[in-house]
C-alpha positions as semicolon CSV with decimal commas, in nm:
position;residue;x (nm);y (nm);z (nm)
1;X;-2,289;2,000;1,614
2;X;-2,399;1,735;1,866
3;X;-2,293;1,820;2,255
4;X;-2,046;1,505;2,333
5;X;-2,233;1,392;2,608
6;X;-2,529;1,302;2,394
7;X;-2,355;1,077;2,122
8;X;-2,489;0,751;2,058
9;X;-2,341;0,417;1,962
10;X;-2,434;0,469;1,616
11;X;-2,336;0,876;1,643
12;X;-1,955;0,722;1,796
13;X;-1,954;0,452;1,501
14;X;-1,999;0,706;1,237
15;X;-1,774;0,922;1,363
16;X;-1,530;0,687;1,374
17;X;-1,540;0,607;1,023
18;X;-1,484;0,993;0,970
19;X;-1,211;0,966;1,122
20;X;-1,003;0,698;0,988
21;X;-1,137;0,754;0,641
22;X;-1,005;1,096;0,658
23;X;-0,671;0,905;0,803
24;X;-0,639;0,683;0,454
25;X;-0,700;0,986;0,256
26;X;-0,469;1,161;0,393
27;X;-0,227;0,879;0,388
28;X;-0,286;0,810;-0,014
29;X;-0,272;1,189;-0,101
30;X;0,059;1,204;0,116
31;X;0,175;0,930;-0,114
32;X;0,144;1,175;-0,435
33;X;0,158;1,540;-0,329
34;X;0,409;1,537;-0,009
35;X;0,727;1,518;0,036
36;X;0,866;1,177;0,077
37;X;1,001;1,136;0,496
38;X;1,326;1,205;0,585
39;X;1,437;1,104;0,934
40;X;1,617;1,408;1,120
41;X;1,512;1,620;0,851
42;X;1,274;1,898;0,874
43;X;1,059;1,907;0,552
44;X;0,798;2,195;0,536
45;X;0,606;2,039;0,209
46;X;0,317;1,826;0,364
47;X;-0,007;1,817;0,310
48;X;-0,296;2,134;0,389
49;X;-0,457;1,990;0,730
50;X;-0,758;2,146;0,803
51;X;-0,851;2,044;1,139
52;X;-1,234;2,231;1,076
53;X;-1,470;2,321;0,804
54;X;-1,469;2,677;0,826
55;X;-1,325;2,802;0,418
56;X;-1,272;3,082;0,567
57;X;-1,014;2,977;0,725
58;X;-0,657;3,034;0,509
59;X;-0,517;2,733;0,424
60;X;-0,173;2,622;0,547
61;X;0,092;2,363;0,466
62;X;0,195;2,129;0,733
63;X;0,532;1,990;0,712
64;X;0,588;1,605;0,651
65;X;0,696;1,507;0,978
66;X;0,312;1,696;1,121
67;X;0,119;1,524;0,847
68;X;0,199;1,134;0,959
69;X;0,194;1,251;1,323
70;X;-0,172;1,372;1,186
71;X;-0,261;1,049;1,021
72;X;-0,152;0,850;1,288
73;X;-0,380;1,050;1,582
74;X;-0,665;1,011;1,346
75;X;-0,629;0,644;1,321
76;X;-0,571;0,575;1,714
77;X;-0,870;0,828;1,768
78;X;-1,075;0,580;1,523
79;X;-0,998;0,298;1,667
80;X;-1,224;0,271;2,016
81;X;-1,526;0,383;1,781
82;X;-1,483;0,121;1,480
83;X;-1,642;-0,217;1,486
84;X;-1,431;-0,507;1,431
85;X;-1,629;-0,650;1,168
86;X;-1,886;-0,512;0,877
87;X;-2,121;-0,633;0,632
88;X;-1,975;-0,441;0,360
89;X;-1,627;-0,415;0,309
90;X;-1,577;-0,073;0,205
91;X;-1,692;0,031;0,533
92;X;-1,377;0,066;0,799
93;X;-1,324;-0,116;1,074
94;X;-1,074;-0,153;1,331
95;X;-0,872;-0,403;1,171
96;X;-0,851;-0,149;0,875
97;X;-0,708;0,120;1,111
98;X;-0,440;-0,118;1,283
99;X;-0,350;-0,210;0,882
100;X;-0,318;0,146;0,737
101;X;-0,104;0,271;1,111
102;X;0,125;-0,040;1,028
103;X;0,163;0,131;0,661
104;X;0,238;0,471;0,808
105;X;0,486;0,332;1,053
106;X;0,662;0,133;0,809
107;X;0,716;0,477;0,635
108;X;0,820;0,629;0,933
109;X;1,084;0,383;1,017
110;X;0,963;0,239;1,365
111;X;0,919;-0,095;1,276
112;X;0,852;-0,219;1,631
113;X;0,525;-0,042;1,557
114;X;0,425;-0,089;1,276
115;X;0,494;-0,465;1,292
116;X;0,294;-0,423;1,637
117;X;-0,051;-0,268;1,412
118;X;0,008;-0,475;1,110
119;X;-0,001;-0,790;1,406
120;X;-0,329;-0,636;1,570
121;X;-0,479;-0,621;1,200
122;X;-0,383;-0,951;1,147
123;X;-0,555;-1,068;1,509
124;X;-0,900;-0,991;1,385
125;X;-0,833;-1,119;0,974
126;X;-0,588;-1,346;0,853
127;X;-0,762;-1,549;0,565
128;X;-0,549;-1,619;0,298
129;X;-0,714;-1,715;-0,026
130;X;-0,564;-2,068;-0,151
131;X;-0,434;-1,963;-0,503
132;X;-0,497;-2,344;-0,625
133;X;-0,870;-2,265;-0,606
134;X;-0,886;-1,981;-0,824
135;X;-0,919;-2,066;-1,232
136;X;-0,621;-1,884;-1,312
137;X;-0,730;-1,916;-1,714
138;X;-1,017;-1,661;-1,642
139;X;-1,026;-1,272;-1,717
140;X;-1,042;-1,168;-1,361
141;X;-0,907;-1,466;-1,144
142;X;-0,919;-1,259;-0,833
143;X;-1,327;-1,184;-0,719
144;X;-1,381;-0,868;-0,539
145;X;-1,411;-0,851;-0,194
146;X;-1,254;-1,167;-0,141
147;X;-1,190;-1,321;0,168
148;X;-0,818;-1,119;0,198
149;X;-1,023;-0,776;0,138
150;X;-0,964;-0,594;0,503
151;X;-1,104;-0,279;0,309
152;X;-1,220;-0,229;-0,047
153;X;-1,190;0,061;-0,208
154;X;-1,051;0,140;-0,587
155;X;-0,999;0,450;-0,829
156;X;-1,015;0,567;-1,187
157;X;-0,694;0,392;-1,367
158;X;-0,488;0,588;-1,617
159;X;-0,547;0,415;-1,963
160;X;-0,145;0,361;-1,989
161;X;-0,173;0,097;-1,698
162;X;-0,445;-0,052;-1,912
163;X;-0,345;-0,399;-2,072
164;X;-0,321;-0,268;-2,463
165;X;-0,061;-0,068;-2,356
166;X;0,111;-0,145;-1,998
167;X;0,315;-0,462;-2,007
168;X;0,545;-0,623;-1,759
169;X;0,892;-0,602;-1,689
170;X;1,042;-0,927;-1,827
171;X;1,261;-0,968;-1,535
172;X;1,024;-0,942;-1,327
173;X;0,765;-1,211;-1,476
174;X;1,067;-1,433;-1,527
175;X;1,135;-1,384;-1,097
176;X;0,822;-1,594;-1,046
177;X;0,900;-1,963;-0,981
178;X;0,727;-2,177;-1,193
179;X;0,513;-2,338;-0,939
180;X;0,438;-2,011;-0,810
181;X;0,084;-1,975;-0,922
182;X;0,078;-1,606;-0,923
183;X;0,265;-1,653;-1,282
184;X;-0,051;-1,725;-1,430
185;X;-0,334;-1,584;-1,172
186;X;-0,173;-1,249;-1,230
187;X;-0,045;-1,237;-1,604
188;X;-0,163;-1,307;-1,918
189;X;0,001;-1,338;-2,225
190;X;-0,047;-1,097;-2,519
191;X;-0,018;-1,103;-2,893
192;X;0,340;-0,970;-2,879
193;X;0,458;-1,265;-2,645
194;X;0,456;-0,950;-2,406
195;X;0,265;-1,018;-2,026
196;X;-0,023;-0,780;-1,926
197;X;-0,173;-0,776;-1,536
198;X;-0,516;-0,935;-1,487
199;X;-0,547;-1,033;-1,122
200;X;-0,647;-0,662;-1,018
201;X;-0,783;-0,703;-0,643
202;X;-1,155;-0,521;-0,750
203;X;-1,233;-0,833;-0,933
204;X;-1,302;-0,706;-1,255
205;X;-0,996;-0,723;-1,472
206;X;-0,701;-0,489;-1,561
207;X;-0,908;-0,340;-1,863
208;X;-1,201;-0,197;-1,633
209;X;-1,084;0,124;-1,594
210;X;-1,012;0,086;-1,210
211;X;-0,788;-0,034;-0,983
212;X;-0,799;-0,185;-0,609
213;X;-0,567;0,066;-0,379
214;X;-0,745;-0,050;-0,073
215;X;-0,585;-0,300;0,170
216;X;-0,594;-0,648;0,213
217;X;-0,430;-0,945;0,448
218;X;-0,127;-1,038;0,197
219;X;-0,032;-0,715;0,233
220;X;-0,032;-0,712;0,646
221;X;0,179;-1,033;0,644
222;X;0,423;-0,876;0,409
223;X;0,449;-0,537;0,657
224;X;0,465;-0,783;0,957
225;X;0,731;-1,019;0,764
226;X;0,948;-0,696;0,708
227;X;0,910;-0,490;0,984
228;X;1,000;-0,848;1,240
229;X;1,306;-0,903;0,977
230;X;1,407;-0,515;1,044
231;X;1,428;-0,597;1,399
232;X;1,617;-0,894;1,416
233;X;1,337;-1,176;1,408
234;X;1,470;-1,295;1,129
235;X;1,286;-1,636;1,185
236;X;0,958;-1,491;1,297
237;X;0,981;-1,273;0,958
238;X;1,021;-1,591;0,739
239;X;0,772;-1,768;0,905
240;X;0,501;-1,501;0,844
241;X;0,616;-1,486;0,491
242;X;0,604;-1,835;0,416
243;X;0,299;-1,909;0,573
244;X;0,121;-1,667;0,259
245;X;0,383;-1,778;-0,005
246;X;0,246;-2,131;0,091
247;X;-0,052;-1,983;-0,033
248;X;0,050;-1,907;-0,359
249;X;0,240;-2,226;-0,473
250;X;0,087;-2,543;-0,631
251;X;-0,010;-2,819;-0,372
252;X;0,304;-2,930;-0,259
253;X;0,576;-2,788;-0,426
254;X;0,673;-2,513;-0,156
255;X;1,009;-2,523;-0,007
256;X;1,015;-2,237;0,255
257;X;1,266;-1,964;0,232
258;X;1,524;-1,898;0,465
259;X;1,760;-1,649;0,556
260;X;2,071;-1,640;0,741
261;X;2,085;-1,257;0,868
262;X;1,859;-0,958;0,868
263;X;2,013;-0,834;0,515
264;X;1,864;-1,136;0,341
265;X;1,558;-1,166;0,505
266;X;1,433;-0,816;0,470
267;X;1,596;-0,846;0,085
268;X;1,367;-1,165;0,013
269;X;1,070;-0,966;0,240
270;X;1,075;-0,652;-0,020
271;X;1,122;-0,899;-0,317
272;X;0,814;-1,011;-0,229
273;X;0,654;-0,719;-0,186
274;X;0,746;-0,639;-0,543
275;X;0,574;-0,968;-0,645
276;X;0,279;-0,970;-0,434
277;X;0,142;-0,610;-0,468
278;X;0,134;-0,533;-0,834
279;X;-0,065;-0,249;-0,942
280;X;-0,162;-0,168;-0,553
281;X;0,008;0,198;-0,544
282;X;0,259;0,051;-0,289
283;X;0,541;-0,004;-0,491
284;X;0,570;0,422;-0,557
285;X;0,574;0,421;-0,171
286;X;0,874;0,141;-0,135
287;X;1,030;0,363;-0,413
288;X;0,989;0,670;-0,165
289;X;1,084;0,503;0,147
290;X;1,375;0,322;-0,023
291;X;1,578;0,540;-0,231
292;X;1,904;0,624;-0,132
293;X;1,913;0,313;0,079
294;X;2,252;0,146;-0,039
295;X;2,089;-0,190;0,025
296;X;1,787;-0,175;-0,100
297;X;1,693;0,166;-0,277
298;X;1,569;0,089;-0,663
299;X;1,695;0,295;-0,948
300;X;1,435;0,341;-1,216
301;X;1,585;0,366;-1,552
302;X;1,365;0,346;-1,848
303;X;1,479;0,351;-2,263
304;X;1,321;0,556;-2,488
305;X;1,451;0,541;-2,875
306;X;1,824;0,614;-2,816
307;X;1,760;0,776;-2,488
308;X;1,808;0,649;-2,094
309;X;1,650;0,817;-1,840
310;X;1,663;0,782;-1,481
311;X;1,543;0,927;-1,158
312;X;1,811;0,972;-0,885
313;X;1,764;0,917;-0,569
314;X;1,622;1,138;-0,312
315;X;1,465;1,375;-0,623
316;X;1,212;1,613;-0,642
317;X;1,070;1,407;-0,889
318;X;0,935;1,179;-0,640
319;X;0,651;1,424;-0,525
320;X;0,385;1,508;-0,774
321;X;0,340;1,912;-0,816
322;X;0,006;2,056;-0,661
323;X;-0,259;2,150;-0,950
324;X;-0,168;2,515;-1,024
325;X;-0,563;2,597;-0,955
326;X;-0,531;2,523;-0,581
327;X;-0,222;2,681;-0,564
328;X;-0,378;3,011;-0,721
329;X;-0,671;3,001;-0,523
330;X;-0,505;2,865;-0,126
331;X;-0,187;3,033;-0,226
332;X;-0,039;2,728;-0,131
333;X;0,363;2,679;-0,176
334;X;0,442;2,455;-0,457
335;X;0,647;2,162;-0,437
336;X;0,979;2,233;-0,528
């Protein structure tokens, strides 16, 4: 342990990067094995915070409303100590940590703040990539850490998102315009007329075995876009989101949207989001965060032989169980 009056610049850098690493961890983990945030409601099944790394310590669960108020200190601890700008891109930097608080707060429901971060993220990085320079006929159209990358980072993929056996909703390929260039920079077509996903963010393909879950700029403009439509900017909100559709369409061709009230905007915001962030891990969140809403919540139903199935809002189906083995040996309450 180093006294705090004898850290160094590089000693404060590194430490730093502890801390908002341990920030997005948190963050994706909460995603998964937490309850999914209620406003007013006290939920006791968070995530284990250990604040030290004593094991002998017992282990205890935080509740949901203590693990983002965790994630979020971590973050605005990070930020003095990050640089705004690294060689490698799967280092963090501040612009990361203003992009992953605008995530949390978008969770949370305070939109003036999270559309405040996801604005200070986009101060430092912006870059769009112009979709009519990619060669949308190759395997992976999208190169890793492209110029949108804020932070790269990507995980094993389960082999039923692969591209022999994952294939896209219809309705949703057929929501694409047809001079929306994401039609054929994300998809390809299979043997069975069916669509696969391609355009994975790490740059090498769908069929890799991984996929990109870290963040990037389209992603920022979409929180900003929503969050500014939430409040009642409804013309600030399109602006942000046109300015990266523009990016997306052939030369030309885009008409901007627009929206007459804060329903439609934040509708056409979150339709976006569906389009935009395929195979990201954020549409499980927007699941989360959105069911029950009667405007907006999503009803999965998927057909099975003769069977429907469906999962209801505000289920405990949302939250993955915890592995049995940590739950034996932290004696850990299970998810319900």
């Amino acid at each position: 342990k180093i006294d705090a009056n004898q850290l160094t610049a590089e000693h404060k850098s590194l430490k730093g990067v502890a801390l908002c690493l341990q920030a997005h961890y948190y963050y994706v983990l909460a995603q998964v094995f937490a309850q999914p945030l209620e406003l007013g409601v006290t939920n006791p099944y968070g995530l284990p915070l250990r604040e030290d790394s004593d094991f002998n310590k017992p282990v205890i669960r935080q509740s949901v409303h203590e693990t983002y108020q965790k994630i979020v200190e971590l973050l605005q601890q990070s930020i003095p100590l990050l640089p705004i700008q690294e060689k490698l891109k799967t280092r963090p930097t501040k612009a990361m940590a203003y992009g992953i608080l605008g995530r949390t707060y978008l969770l949370t429901g305070d939109y003036g703040k999270a559309s405040l971060y996801a604005d200070s993220a986009l101060q430092l990085q912006s870059s769009l990539m112009d979709f009519n320079l990619l060669n949308a006929a190759a395997a992976a159209p999208v190169g890793r850490f492209n110029s949108e990358v804020v932070f790269h980072a990507r995980s094993l993929s389960t082999p039923i998102l692969g591209p022999a056996i994952a294939r896209i909703d219809t309705l949703l390929y057929a929501s694409y315009h047809e001079n929306d260039l994401r039609k054929k920079v994300y998809f390809r077509e299979m043997a069975s007329g069916r669509y696969a996903f391609k355009a994975d963010y790490d740059g090498s393909g769908s069929s890799s075995g991984y996929a990109f879950w870290g963040l990037a700029t389209d992603e920022l403009y979409l929180i900003a876009a929503e969050c500014e439509a939430r409040i009642g900017n409804v013309g600030k909100a399109m602006q942000l989101l046109n300015t990266l559709l523009q990016s997306r369409f052939k030369k030309g061709t885009f008409i901007p949207l627009t929206a007459g009230n804060v329903k439609e905007a934040v509708g056409l915001v979150l339709n976006e989001r569906r389009k935009e962030l395929l195979f990201r891990g954020t549409r499980w969140s927007d699941m989360r965060r959105l069911s029950g809403d009667p405007d907006y919540g999503v009803l999965p139903i998927r057909k099975f032989g003769t069977e429907t199935y469906t999962l209801q809002p505000r289920r405990k189906r949302y939250t993955v169980a915890l592995p049995s083995t940590i739950v034996n040996i932290s004696n850990l309450p299970q998810n319900p």
